[in-house]
N, C-alpha and C positions, 0 to 999 in steps of 0.2 A: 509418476512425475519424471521429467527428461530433460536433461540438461541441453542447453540449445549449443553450447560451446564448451574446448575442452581446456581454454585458457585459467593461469589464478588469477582470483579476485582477490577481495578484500576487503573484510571488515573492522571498523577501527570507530575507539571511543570507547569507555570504558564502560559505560551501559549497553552501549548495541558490541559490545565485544561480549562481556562476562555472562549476557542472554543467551546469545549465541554457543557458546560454551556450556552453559547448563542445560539447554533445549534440544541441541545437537545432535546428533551422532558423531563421534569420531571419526567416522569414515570420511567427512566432512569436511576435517579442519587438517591441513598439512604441516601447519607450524605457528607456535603464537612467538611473536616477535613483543618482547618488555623493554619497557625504557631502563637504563640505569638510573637506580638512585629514587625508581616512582614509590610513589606514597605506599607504608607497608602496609596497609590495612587493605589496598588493592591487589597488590604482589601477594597476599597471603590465598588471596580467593582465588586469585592465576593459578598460582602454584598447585592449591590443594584440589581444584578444578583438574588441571592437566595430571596432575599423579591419578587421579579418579580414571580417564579416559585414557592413558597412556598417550600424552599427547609433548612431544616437546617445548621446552621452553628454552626461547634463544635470547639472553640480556645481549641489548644494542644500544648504544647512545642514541641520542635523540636526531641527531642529522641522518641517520639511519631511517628511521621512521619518515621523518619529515620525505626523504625521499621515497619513500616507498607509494605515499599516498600522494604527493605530489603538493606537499607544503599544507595541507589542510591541517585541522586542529584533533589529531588521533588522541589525546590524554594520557601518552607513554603507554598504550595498546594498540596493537595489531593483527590481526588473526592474516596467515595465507588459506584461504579456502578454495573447493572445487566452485565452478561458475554458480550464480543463485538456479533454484531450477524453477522451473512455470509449471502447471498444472497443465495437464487436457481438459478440453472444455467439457468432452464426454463424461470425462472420470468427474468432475466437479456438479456437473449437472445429477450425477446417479448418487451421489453424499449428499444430495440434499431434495429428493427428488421424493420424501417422505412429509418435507416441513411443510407444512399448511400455505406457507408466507414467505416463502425463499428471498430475497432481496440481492439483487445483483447492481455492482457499478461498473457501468462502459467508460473510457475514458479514451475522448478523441483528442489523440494527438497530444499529450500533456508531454511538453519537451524540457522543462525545469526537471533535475532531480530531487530537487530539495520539495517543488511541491508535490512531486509523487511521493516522497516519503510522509510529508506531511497529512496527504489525504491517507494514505497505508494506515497510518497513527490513527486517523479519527476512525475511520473505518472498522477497524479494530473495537475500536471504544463503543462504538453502534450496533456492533452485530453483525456487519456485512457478508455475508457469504463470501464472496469470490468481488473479483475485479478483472478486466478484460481489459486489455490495452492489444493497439495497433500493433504488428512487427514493423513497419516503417515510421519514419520520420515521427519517433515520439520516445521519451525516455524506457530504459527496458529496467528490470533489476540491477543496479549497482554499486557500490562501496559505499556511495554518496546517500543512496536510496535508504540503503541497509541503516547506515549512522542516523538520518533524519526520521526515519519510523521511531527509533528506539527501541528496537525490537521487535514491533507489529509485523516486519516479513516474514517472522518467522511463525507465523498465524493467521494470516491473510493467506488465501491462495492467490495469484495471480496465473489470470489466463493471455497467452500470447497468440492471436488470430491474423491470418491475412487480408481478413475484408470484414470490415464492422457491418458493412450492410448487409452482408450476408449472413452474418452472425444472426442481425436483429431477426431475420427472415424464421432464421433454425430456432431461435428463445422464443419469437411469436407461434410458433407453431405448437409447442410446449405450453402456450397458457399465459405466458409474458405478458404483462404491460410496462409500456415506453415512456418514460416520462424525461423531456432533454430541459433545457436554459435556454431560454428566450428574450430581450429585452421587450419583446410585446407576449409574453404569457401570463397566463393567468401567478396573482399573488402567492407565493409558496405558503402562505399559512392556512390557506384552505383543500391545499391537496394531504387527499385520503392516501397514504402510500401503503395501505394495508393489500394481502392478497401478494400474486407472484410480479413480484417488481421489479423493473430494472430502469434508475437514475443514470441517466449522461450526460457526460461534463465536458464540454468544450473547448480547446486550444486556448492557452493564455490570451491569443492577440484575437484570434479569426472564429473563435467560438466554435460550434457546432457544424461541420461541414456540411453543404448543403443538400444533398443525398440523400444523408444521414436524418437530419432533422425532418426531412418528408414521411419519416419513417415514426414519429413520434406520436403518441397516443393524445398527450398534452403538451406543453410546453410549459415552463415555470419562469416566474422572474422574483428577483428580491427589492424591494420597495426601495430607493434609497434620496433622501432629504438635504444629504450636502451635496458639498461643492462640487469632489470625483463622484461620478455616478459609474464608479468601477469598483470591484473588489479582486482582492488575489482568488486566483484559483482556488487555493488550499481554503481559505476562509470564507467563500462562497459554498463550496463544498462541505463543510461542515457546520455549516449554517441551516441546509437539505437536510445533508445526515442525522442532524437531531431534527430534524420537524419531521421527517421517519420515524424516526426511532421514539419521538412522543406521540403520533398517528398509531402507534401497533401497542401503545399503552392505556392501560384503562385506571384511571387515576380513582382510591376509593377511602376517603377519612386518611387521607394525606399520605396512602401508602399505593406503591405501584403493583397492579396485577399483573402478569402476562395473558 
């Protein structure tokens, strides 16, 4: 794994902080930044955290904080970390180049961070192997990201590529099937997402770009009876990810098989 940059970041929030502390490596974290006066049953898991790792802890007031993160809601935590790191696609594809049913998510263009953390979280929840996001014009791993996963970056791999269509070309040729978001695809509750699969998710506003989508095995769409016939990215996305993740289940006297 390689770090694309050698700037700090920053993780903040007292779940995606005290995760990140125990999943870790030290080599990782340059400094935890505490609020004064934060809850002691928090400060106790900091503290006995950072004596574990040898890792400093610096008490700051809270204007401290607020600046560091830029006024967001850190919960009197802070972590300075080295940048998040991305995966190779090589290295990722050979960790799972044994699984019967590998599952992969492309994500064009997802420029919110909150809903990249959000899909990170379900993804997680599902089983997804890896994730693949554009290097341009689309959220990369962030502070923002890191908080809104809840800790799933730290379990997710993400892959960072220069050209998605090229990508799909290199995972078709491995055995891939394509399955993207359509508002004219077939109904997602009858796709089989068993087998080596890779779901693509489309730009908050412009969807699926169009290159990209020519490239697709299927196309899926989600049925929808009211008024907005739109949903958020994130909750469109994990609306797939479990009808996945119940397609690779074999349901038997009310218990799950794999």
């Amino acid at each position: 794994m390689k770090s694309d940059s050698n700037n700090v970041d920053f993780v903040f929030g007292r779940h995606a902080g005290l995760d990140f502390l125990r999943t870790q490596d030290a080599s990782l974290i340059n400094k935890i930044f505490l609020q004064n006066g934060v809850q002691a049953s928090i400060a106790d898991q900091v503290y006995q955290l950072a004596k574990k790792k040898k890792i400093i802890v610096q008490s700051v007031p809270k204007s401290k904080l607020d600046k560091l993160v830029d006024q967001q809601n850190h919960q009197g935590l802070v972590l300075a970390i080295t940048p998040f790191e991305y995966t190779d696609l090589n290295d990722l594809l050979k960790s799972i180049e044994e699984k019967a049913d590998p599952f992969l998510l492309m994500l064009d263009s997802i420029e919110d961070p909150h809903n990249l953390g959000s899909i990170l979280r379900t993804a997680d929840a599902t089983g997804v192997d890896g994730i693949i996001i554009p290097q341009r014009r689309a959220s990369g791993l962030t502070s923002v990201v890191a908080k809104t996963s809840t800790g799933a970056i730290d379990y997710v791999p993400v892959v960072r590529v220069n050209n998605l269509v090229q990508t799909v070309d290199t995972l078709k040729d491995k055995g891939y099937w394509f399955f993207g978001t359509a508002m004219s695809g077939d109904n997602y509750t009858n796709w089989d997402a068993r087998g080596k699969c890779v779901l693509v998710i489309g730009n908050e506003g412009k969807g699926i770009s169009p290159l990209l989508l020519k490239q697709m095995d299927q196309t899926l769409t989600i049925p929808m009876t009211g008024h907005v016939q739109s949903l958020n990215v994130g909750v469109a996305t994990g609306i797939l990810l479990y009808q996945m993740f119940n397609s690779r289940q074999a349901v038997k006297n009310g218990q799950i098989k794999q």
